[in-house]
C-alpha positions as CSV (number, residue, x, y, z in Angstrom):
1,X,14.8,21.2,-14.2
2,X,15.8,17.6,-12.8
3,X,13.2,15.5,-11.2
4,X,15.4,16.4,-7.9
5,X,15.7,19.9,-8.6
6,X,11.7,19.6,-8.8
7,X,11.1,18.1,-5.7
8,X,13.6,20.2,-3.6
9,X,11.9,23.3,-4.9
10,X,8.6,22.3,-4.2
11,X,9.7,20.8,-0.7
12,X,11.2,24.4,0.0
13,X,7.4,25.6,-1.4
14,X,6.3,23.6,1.4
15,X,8.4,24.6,4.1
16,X,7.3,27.9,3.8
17,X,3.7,27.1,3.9
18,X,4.0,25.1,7.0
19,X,5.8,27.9,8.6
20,X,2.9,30.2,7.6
21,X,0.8,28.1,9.4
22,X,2.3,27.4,12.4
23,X,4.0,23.8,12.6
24,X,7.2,23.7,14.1
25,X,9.8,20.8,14.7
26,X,9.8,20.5,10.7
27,X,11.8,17.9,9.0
28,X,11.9,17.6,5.4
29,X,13.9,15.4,2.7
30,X,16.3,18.5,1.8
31,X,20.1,19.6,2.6
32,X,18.7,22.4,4.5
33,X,16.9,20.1,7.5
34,X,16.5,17.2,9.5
35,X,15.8,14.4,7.9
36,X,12.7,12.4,8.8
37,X,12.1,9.1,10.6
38,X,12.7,6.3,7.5
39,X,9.9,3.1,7.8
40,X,10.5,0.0,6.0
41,X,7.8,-1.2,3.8
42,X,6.8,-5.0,4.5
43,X,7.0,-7.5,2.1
44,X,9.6,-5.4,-0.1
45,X,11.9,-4.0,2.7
46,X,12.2,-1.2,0.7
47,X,13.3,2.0,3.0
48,X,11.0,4.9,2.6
49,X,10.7,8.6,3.9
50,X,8.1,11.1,3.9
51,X,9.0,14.4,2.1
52,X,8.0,16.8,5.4
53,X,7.1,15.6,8.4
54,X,5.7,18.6,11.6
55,X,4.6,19.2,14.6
56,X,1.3,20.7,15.5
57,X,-0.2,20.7,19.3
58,X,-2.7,18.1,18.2
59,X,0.2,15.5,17.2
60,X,2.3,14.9,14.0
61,X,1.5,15.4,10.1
62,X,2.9,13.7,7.7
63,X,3.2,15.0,3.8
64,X,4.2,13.7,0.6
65,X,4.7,15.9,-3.0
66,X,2.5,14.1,-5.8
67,X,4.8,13.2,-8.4
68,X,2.6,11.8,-10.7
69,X,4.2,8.7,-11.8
70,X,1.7,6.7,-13.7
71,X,4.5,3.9,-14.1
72,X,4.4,3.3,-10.8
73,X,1.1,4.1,-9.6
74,X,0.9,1.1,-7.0
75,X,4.4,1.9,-5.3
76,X,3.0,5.4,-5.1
77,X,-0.2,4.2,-3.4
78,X,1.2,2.5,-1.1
79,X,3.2,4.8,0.4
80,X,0.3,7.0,0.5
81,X,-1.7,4.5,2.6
82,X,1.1,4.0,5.0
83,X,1.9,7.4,5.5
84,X,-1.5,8.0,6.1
85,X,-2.3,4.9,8.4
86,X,1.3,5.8,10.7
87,X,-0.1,9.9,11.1
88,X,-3.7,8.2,12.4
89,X,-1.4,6.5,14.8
90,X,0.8,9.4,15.9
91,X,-2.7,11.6,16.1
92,X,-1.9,13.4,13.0
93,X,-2.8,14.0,9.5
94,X,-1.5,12.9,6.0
95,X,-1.2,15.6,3.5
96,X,-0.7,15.6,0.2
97,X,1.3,18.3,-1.8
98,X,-0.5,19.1,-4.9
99,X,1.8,21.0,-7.2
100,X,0.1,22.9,-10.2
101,X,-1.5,20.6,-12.5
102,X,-1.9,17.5,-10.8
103,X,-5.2,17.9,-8.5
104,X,-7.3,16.0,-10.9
105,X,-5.0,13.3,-11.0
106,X,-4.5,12.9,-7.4
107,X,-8.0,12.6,-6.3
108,X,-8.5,9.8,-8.8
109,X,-6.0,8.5,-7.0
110,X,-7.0,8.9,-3.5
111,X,-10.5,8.0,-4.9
112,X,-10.0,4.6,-6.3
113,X,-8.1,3.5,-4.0
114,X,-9.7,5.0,-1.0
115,X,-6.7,6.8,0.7
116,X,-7.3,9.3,3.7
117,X,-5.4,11.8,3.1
118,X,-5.8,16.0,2.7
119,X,-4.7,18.3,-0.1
120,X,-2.7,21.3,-0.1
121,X,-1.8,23.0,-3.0
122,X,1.5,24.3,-4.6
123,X,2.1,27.4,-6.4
124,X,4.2,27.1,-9.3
């Protein structure tokens, strides 16, 4: 399975989970949806998108699948800290998808670099 093929199944993982727990006004970086909002990243103008983005009565989440990309760990925190920082501002959360096997990993992440951010976890 591609890298692609990876990330659209656990985005569709995802989907369903948010559906289970009651978000609506889902967009998610798939064929299938909406795509969300894009931000551009300062300093590098590079465009980047949140996998899933919702809707709960409280205000909007925000969520990114953990790839696990050692290479490019400080891209990758980055993100992380501005998706986190733009869901404080819209009075929402910043989740993290956790597939199987990269918990550990992620909250060194989140640790050492002292990212706000929750964890949900994907099934296989």
């Amino acid at each position: 399975m591609s890298t692609e093929e990876k990330q659209s199944h656990f985005i569709e993982k995802a989907i369903t989970l948010l559906e289970k727990k009651g978000y609506d006004q889902i967009k998610a970086n798939h064929p299938d949806y909406e795509q969300p909002g894009k931000f551009i990243q300062q300093g590098t103008n590079e465009e980047i998108m949140p996998d899933l983005t919702a809707r709960t009565l409280l205000g909007k989440d925000y969520f990114k699948v953990v790839e696990g990309d050692k290479e490019h760990e400080q891209s990758v925190v980055s993100k992380w800290k501005l998706f986190s920082n733009i869901a404080q501002i819209k009075n929402g959360q910043f989740f993290l998808l956790v597939p199987y096997g990269k918990k550990k990993y992620t909250k060194e992440l989140m640790d050492r670099y002292n990212i706000q951010a929750n964890l949900l976890s994907l099934s296989r």
